[in-house]
C-alpha positions as CSV (number, residue, x, y, z in Angstrom):
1,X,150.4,89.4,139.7
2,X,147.2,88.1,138.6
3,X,145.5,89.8,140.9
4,X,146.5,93.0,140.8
5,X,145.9,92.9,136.8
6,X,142.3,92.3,137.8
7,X,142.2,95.2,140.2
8,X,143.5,97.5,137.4
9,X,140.9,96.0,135.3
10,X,138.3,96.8,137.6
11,X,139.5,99.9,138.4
12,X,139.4,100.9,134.6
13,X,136.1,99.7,134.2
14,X,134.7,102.0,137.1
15,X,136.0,104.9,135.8
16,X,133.9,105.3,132.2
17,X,130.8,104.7,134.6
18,X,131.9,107.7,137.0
19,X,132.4,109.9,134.6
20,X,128.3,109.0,133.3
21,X,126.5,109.2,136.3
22,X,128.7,112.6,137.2
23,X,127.8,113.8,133.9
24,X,124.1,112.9,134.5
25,X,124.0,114.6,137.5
26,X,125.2,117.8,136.1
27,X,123.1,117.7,133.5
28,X,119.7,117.1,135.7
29,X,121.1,119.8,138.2
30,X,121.4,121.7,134.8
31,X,117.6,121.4,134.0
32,X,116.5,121.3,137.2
33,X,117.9,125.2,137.4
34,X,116.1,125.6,134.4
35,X,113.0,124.3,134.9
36,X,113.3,127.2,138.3
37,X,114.2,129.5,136.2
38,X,110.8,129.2,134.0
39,X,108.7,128.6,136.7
40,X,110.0,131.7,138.5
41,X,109.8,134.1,135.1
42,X,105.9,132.7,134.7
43,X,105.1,133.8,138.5
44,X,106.9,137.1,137.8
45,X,105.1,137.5,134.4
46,X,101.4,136.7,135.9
47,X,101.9,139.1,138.9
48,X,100.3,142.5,138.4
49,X,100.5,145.3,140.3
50,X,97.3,148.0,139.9
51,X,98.2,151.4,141.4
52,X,95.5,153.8,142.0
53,X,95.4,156.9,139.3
54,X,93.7,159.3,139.8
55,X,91.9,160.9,137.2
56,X,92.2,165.1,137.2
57,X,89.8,167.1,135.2
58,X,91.6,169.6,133.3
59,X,90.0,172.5,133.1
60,X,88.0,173.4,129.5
61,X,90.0,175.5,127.1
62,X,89.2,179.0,126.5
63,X,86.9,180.5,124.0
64,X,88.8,181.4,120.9
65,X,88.9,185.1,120.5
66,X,87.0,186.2,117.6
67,X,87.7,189.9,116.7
68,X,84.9,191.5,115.0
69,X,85.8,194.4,112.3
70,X,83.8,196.7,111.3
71,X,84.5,198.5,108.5
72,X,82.5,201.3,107.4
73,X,83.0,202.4,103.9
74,X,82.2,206.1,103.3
75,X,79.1,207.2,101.1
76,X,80.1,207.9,97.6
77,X,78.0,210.7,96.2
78,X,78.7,211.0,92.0
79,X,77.9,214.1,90.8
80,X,77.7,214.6,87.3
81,X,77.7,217.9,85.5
82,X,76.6,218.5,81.9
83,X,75.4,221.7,79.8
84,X,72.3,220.1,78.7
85,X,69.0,222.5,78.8
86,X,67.4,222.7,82.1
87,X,63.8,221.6,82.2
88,X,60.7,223.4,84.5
89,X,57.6,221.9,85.5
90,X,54.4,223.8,84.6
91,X,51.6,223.5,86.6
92,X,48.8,222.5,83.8
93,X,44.9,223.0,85.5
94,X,42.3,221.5,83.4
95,X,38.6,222.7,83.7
96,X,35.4,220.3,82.8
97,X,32.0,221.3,82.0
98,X,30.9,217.7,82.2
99,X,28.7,216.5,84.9
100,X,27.9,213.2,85.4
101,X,24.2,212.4,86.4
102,X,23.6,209.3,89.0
103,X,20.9,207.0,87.2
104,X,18.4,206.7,90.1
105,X,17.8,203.3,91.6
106,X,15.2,201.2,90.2
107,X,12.4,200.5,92.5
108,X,11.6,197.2,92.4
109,X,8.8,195.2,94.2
110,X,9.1,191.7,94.6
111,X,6.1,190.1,96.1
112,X,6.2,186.7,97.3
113,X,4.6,184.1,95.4
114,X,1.3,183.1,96.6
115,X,0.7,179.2,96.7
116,X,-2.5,178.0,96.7
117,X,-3.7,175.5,99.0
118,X,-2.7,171.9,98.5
119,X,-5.2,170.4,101.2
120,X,-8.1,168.6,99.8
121,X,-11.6,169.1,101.4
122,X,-12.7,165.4,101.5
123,X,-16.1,165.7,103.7
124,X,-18.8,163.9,101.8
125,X,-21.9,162.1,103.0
126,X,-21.9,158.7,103.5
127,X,-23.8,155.7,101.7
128,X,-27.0,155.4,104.1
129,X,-27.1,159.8,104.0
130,X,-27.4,159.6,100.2
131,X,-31.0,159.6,98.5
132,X,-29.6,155.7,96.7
133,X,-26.2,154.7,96.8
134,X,-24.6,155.7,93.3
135,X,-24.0,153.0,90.2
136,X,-20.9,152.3,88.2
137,X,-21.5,153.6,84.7
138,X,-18.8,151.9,83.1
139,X,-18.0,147.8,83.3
140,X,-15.3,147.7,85.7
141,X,-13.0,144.7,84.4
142,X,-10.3,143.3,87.4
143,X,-8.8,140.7,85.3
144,X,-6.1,138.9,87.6
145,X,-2.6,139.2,85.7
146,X,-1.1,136.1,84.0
147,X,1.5,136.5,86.4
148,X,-0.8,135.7,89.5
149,X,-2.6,133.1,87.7
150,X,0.6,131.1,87.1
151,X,1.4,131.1,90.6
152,X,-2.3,129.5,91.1
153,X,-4.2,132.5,92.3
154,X,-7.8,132.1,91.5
155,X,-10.2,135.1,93.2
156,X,-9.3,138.0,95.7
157,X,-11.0,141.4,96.5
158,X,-9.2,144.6,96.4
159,X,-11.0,147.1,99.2
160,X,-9.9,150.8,98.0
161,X,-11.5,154.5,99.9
162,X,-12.6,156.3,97.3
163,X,-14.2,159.7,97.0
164,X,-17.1,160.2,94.4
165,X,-18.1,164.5,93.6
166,X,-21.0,166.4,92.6
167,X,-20.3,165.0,88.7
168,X,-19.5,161.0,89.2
169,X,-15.4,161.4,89.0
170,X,-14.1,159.0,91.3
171,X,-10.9,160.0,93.3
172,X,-8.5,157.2,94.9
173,X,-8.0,158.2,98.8
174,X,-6.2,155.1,100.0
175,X,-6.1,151.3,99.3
176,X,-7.5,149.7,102.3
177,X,-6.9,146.2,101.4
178,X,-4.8,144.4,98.3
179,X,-3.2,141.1,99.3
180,X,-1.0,141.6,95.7
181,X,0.5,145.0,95.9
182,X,2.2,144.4,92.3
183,X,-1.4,144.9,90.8
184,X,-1.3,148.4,92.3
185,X,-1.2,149.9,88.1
186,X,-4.4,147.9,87.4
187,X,-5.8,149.3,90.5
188,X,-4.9,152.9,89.4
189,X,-5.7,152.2,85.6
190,X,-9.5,151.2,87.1
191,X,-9.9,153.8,89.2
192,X,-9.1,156.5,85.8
193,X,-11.4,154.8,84.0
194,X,-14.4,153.8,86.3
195,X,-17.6,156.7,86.5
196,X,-20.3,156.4,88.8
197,X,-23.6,158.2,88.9
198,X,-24.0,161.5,90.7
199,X,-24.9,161.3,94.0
200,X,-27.9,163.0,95.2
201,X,-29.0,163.8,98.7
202,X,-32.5,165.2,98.6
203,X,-32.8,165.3,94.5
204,X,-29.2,167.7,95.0
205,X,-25.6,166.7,94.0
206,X,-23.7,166.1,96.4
207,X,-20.5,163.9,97.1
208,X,-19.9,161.0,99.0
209,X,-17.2,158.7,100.3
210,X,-17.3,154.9,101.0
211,X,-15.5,151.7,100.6
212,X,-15.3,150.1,97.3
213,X,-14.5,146.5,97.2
214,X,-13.1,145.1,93.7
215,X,-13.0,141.6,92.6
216,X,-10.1,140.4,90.4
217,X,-11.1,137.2,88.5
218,X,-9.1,135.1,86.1
């Protein structure tokens, strides 16, 4: 008796754990199908099928019709009639005893102007042609500047061509020599200011031309 108790015991016990693992099983079957199910909808979903198209060009539309009316609108001629006075045109022809006299042309002679020659005839004799050389008749003074002498110049010569007429007036050519050229106004100031004796060639006037060396002193 005691044993079978203990097989109906056992056999109760058995049966709760059945029942879980049969339960188990149909539940992983369950999710097993659909996990399937997923994977077989994500294939399905990724697949994609391109089919060719072809492309036709459709031909371009036609122009719009665009109808063109012309419409001429008659000439209106307005004509108005009135019982004013009519008018005449005379003829009026009008005769002049004036004549007009052409001034005649002024004859005018213009005559170009005649310029005389600018070119200086400078042949003279030379010193050792002339009867004696000719002599200053007025002191010459060649005072160096102050400007000069600050800037310790002492003595210097100024060599100058000059040309000497029939009279003794001395005329400046060219300045041969001048180692200061800012004393060129006291050259020219000299050289207006300086007379020379007439120079004679034979007891007559004559002119000469030579080289006349200046000495500026302090």
């Amino acid at each position: 008796m005691h044993t079978i108790n203990s097989l109906q015991k056992t056999k109760n016990n058995r049966h709760p754990l059945f029942a879980f693992g049969l339960s188990l099983i149909v539940l992983s079957a369950a999710l097993l199908l659909l996990w399937l199910g997923q994977l077989a909808e994500h294939h399905i979903q990724d697949k994609v099928v391109v089919r060719e198209v072809a492309m036709v060009a459709l031909p371009p539309p036609p122009p719009p019709s665009i109808s063109q009316q012309q419409t001429s609108e008659p000439m209106q001629s307005l004509a108005v009639e009135g019982a004013g006075a009519s008018i005449q045109a005379v003829k009026i022809k009008i005769n002049s005893n004036l004549s007009i006299v052409k001034p005649d042309t002024p004859n005018v002679k213009v005559s170009a102007p005649q310029w005389q020659s600018m070119s200086v005839n400078w042949d003279a004799f030379s010193l050792s042609e002339l009867d004696s050389p000719p002599v200053p008749l007025t002191p010459v003074k060649a005072v160096i500047p102050k400007s000069l002498t600050r800037q310790g110049v002492d003595v210097f010569i100024v060599k100058l061509d000059v040309f000497i007429d029939e009279n003794g007036k001395v005329t400046l050519i060219e300045v041969l020599q001048n180692p200061y050229p800012e004393i060129k106004p006291v050259v020219d100031s000299i050289i207006k200011k300086i007379r020379f004796s007439v120079p004679k060639k034979e007891g007559k006037a004559v002119r000469t031309r030579f080289t006349l060396p200046i000495e500026f002193k302090p």
